[in-house]
FISE-930867 format. One record per residue (C-alpha): residue in three letters; residue number from 0; x, y, z. Coordinates in steps of 0.02 Angstrom, whole numbers, always signed. Example, Ala and Ser with C-alpha at 12.3 -4.5 7.8 and 13.67 -1.06 7.14 Angstrom:
BEGIN
r:ALA	k:0	px:+615	py:-225	pz:+390
r:SER	k:1	px:+684	py:-53	pz:+357
This chain:
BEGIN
r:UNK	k:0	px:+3968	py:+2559	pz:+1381
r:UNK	k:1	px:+3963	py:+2763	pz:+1366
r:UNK	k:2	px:+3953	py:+2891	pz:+1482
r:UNK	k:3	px:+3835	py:+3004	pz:+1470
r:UNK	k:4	px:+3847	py:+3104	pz:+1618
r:UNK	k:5	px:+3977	py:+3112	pz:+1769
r:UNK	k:6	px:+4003	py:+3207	pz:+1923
r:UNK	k:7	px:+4037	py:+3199	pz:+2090
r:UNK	k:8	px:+3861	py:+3116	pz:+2136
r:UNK	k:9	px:+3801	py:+3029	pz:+1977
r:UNK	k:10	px:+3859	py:+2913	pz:+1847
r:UNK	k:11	px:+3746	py:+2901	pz:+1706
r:UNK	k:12	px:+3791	py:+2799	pz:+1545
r:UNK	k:13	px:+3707	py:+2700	pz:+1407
r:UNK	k:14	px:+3701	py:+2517	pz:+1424
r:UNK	k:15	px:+3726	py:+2418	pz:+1273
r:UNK	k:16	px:+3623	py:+2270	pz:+1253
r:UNK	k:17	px:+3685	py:+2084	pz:+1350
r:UNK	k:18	px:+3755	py:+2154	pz:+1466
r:UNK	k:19	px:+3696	py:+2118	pz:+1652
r:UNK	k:20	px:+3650	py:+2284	pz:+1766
r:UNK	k:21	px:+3736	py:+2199	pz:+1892
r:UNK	k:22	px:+3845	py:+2061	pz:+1957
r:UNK	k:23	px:+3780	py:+1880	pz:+1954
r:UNK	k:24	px:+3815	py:+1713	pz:+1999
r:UNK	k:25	px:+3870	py:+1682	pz:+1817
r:UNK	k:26	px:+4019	py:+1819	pz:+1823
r:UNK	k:27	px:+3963	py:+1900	pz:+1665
r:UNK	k:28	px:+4014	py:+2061	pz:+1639
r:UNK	k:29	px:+3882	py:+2195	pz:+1710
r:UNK	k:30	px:+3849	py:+2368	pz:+1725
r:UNK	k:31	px:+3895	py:+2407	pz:+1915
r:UNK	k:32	px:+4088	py:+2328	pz:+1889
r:UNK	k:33	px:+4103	py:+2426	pz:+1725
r:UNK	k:34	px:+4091	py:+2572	pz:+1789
r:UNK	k:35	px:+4204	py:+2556	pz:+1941
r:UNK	k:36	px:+4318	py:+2523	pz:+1834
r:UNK	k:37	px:+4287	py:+2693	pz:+1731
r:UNK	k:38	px:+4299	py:+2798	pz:+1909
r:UNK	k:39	px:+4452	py:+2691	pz:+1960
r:UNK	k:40	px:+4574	py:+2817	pz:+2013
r:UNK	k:41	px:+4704	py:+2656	pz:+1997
r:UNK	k:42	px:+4712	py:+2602	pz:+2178
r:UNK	k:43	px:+4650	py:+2452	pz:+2264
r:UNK	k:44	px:+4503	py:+2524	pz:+2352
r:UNK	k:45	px:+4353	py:+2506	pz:+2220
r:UNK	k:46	px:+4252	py:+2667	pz:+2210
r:UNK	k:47	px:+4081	py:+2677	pz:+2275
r:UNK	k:48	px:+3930	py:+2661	pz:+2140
r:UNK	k:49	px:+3758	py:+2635	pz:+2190
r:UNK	k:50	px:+3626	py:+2561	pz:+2097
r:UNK	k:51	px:+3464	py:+2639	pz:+2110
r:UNK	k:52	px:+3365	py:+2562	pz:+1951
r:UNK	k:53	px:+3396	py:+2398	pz:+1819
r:UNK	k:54	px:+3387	py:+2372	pz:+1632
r:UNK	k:55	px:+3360	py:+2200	pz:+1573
r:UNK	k:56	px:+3499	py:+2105	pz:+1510
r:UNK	k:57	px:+3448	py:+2129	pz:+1319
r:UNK	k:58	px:+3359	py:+2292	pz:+1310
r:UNK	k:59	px:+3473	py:+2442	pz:+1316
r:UNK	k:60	px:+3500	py:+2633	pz:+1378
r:UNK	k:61	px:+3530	py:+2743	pz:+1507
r:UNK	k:62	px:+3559	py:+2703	pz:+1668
r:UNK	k:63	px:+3608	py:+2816	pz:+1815
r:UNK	k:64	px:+3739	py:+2771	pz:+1958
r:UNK	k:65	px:+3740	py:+2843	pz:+2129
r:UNK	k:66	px:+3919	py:+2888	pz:+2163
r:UNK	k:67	px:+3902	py:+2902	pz:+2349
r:UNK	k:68	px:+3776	py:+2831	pz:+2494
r:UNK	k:69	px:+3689	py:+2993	pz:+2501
r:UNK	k:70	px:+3651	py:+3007	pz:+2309
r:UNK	k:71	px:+3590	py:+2828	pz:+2313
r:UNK	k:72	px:+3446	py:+2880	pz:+2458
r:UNK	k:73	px:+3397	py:+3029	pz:+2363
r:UNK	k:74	px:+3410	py:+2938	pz:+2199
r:UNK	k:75	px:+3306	py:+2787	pz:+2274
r:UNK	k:76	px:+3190	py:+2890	pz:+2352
r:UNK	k:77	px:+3128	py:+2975	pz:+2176
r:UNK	k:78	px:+3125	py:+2812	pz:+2094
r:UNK	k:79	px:+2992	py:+2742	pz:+2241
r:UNK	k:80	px:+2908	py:+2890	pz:+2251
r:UNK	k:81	px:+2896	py:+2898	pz:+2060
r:UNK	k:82	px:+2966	py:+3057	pz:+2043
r:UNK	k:83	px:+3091	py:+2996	pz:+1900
r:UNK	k:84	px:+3014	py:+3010	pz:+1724
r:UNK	k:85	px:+3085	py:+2847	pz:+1603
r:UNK	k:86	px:+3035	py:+2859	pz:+1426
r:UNK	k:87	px:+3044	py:+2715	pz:+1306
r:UNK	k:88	px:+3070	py:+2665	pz:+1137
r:UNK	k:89	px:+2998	py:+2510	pz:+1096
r:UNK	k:90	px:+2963	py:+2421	pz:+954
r:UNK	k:91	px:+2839	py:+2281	pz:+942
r:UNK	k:92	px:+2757	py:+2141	pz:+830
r:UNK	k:93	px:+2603	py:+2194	pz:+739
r:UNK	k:94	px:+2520	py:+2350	pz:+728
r:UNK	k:95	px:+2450	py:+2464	pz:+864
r:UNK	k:96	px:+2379	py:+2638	pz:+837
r:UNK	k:97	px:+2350	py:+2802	pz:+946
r:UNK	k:98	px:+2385	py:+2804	pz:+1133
r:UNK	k:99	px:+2323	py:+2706	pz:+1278
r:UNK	k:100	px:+2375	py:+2631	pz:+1457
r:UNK	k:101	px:+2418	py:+2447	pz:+1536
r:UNK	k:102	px:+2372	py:+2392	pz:+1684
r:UNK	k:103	px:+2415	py:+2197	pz:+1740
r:UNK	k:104	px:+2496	py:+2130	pz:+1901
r:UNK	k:105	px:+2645	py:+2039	pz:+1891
r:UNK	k:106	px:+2732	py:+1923	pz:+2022
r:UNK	k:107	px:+2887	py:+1837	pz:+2019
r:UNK	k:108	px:+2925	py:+1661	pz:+2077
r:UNK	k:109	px:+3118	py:+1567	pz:+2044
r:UNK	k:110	px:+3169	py:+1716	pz:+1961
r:UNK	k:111	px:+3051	py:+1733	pz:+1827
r:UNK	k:112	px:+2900	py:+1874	pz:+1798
r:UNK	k:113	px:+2714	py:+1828	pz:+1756
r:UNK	k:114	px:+2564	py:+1917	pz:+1744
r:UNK	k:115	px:+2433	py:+1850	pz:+1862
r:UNK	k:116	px:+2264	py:+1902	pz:+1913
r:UNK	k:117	px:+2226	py:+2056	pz:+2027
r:UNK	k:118	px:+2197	py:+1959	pz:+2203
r:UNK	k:119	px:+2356	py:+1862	pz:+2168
r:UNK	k:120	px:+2443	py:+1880	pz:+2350
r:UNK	k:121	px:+2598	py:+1895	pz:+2244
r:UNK	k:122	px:+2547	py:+2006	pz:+2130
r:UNK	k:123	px:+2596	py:+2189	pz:+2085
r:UNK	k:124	px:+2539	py:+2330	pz:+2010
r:UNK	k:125	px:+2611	py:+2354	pz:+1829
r:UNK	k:126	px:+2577	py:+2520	pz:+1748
r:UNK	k:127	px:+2621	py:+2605	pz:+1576
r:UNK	k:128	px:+2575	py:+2728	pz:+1455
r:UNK	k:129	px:+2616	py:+2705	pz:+1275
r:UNK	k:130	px:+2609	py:+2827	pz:+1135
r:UNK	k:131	px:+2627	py:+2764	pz:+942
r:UNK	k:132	px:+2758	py:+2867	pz:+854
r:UNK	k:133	px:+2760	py:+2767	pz:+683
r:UNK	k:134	px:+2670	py:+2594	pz:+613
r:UNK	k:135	px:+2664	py:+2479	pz:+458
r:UNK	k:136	px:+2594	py:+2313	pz:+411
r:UNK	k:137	px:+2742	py:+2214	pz:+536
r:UNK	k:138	px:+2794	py:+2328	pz:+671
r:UNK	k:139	px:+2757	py:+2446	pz:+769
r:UNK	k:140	px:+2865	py:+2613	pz:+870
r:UNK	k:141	px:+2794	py:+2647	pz:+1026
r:UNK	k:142	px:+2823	py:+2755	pz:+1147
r:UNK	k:143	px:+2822	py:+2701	pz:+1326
r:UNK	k:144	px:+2809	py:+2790	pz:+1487
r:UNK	k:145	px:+2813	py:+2674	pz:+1639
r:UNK	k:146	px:+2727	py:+2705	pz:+1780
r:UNK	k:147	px:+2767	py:+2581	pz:+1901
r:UNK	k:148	px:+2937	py:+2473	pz:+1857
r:UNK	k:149	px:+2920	py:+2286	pz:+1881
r:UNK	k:150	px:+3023	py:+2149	pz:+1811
r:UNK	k:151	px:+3003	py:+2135	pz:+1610
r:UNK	k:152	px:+2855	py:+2229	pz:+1659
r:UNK	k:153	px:+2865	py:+2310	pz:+1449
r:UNK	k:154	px:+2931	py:+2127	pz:+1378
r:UNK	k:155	px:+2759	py:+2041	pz:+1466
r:UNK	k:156	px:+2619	py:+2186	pz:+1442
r:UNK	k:157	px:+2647	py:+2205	pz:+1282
r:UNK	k:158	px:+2682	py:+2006	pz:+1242
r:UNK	k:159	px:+2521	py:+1958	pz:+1324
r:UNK	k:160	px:+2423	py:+2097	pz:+1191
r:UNK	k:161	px:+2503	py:+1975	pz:+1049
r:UNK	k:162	px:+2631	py:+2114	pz:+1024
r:UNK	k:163	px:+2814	py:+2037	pz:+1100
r:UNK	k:164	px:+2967	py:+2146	pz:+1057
r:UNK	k:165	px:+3034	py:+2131	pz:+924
r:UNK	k:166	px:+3180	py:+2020	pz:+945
r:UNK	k:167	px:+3116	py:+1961	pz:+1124
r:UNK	k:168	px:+3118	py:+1770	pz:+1057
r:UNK	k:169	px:+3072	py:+1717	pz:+1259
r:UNK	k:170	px:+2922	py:+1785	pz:+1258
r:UNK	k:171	px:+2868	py:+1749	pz:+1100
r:UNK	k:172	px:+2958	py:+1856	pz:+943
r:UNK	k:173	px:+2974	py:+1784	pz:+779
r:UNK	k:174	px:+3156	py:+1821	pz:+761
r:UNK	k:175	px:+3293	py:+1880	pz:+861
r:UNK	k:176	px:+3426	py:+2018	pz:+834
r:UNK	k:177	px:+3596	py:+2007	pz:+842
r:UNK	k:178	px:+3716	py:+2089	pz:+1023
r:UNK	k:179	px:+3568	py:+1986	pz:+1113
r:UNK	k:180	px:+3481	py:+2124	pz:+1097
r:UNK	k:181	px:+3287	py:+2169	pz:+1104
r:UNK	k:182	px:+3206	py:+2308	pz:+1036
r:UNK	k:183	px:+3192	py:+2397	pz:+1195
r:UNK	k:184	px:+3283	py:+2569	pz:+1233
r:UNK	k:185	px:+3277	py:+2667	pz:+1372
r:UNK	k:186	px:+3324	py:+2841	pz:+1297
r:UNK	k:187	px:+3268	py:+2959	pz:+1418
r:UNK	k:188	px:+3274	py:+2993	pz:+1612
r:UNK	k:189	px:+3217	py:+3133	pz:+1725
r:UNK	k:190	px:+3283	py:+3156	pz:+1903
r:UNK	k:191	px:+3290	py:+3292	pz:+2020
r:UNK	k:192	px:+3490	py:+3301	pz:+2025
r:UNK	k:193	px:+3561	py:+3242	pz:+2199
r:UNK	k:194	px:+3624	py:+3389	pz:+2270
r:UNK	k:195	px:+3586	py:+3538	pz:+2158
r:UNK	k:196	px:+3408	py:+3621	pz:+2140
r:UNK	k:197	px:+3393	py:+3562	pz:+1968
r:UNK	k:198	px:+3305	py:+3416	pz:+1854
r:UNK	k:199	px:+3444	py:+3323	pz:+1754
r:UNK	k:200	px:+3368	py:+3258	pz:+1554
r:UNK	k:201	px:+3485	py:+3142	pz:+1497
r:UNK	k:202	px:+3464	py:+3071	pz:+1333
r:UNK	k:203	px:+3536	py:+2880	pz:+1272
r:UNK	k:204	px:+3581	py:+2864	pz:+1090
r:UNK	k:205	px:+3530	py:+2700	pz:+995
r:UNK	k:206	px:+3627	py:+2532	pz:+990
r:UNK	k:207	px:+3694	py:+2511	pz:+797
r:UNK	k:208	px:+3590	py:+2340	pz:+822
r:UNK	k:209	px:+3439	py:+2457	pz:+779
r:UNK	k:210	px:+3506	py:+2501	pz:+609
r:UNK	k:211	px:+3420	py:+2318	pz:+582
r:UNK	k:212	px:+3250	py:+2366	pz:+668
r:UNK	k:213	px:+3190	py:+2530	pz:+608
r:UNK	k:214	px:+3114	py:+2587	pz:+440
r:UNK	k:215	px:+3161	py:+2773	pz:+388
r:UNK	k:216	px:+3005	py:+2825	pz:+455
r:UNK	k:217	px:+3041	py:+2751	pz:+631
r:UNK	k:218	px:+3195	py:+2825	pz:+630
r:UNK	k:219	px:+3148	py:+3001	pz:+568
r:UNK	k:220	px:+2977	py:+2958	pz:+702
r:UNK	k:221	px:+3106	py:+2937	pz:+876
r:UNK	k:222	px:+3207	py:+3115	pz:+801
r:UNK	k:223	px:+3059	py:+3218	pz:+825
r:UNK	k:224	px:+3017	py:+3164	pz:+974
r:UNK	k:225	px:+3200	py:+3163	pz:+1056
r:UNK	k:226	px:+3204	py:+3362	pz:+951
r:UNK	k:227	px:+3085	py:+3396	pz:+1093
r:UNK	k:228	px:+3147	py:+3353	pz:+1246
r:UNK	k:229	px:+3322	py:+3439	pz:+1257
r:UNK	k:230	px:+3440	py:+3380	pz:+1372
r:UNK	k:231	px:+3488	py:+3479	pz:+1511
């Protein structure tokens, strides 16, 4: 795990794939304990860090930390209020072409997500816009821009279309990739910054698991786009 941003109200790195967001009943190693132990100034009191958003277990990229209780409101805030921008790179089964939008509801029962039908009293809104950046006879890159951020909500929508992620063998992929990993990055997030009049781009590089997913197009295809959106 990288950092790709640190100061004295965020924590923002890039999350390799299998690892949890979190700690779990399992004891795995996750996301939250990681990076207390990066801020650990070496005594026994564990630094504060907040979480404010999740990545799946096997998709990957950046995820920002609240360093302190008042970061974590204003951080929290932006992501219910859907202030935050999170930009995706995703690629899937089959081909797709152009742009469009997906709307489903998703609930979640025992700790598992499934799409169910609008009146569902369960169910919930799931929103996102996706944008093809490169396509063959197999696979497709897609861009994704989520609107709303429920659980697997990517993984399902796009599984349910007869397009899983690639490598997403639970909800129905062909084959799976090695660092149980999916093709699923988040490389880009857009926050107001806690305490300073100012929106923070932070950019995630790939995992070298992706060296196995993308064609030289694909590759070339997620450049351009990340050319445009500089970092700030």
């Amino acid at each position: 795990m990288t950092i790709l941003y640190r100061d004295e109200c965020l924590l923002v790195v890039n999350k390799p794939p299998g690892l949890l967001s979190q700690p779990d009943h399992s004891g795995a190693p996750d996301v939250v304990s990681r990076g207390k132990e990066m801020l650990s100034d070496g005594t026994e009191e564990a630094p504060f860090l907040g979480l404010v958003h999740r990545l799946d277990r096997p998709a990957s990229g950046v995820m920002a930390l609240a360093r302190s209780s008042e970061a974590a409101r204003h951080l929290s805030r932006q992501f219910r209020e859907r202030v935050v921008e999170k930009r995706y790179v995703v690629v899937v089964e089959g081909t797709l072409n152009g742009i469009g939008s997906w709307v489903d509801y998703i609930a979640k029962s025992d700790r598992r997500a499934r799409l169910v039908d609008a009146d569902h009293p369960e169910g919930k809104r799931a929103e996102l816009d996706w944008q093809v950046l490169e396509s063959n006879s197999a696979r497709t890159l897609l861009q994704v821009m989520l609107q709303t951020g429920r659980s697997h909500q990517i993984r399902l929508q796009a599984a349910s279309r007869g397009h899983p992620v690639v490598g997403d063998d639970r909800y129905g992929a062909s084959a799976s990739l090695t660092d149980r990993a999916i093709a699923l990055h988040h490389v880009l997030l857009r926050a107001d910054h806690p305490a300073r009049p100012r929106r923070k781009t932070i950019r995630a590089p790939l995992p070298a698991c992706w060296s196995d997913v993308l064609t030289d197009a694909m590759d070339a295809a997620i450049y351009r786009m990340l050319d445009r959106e500089q970092p700030s």
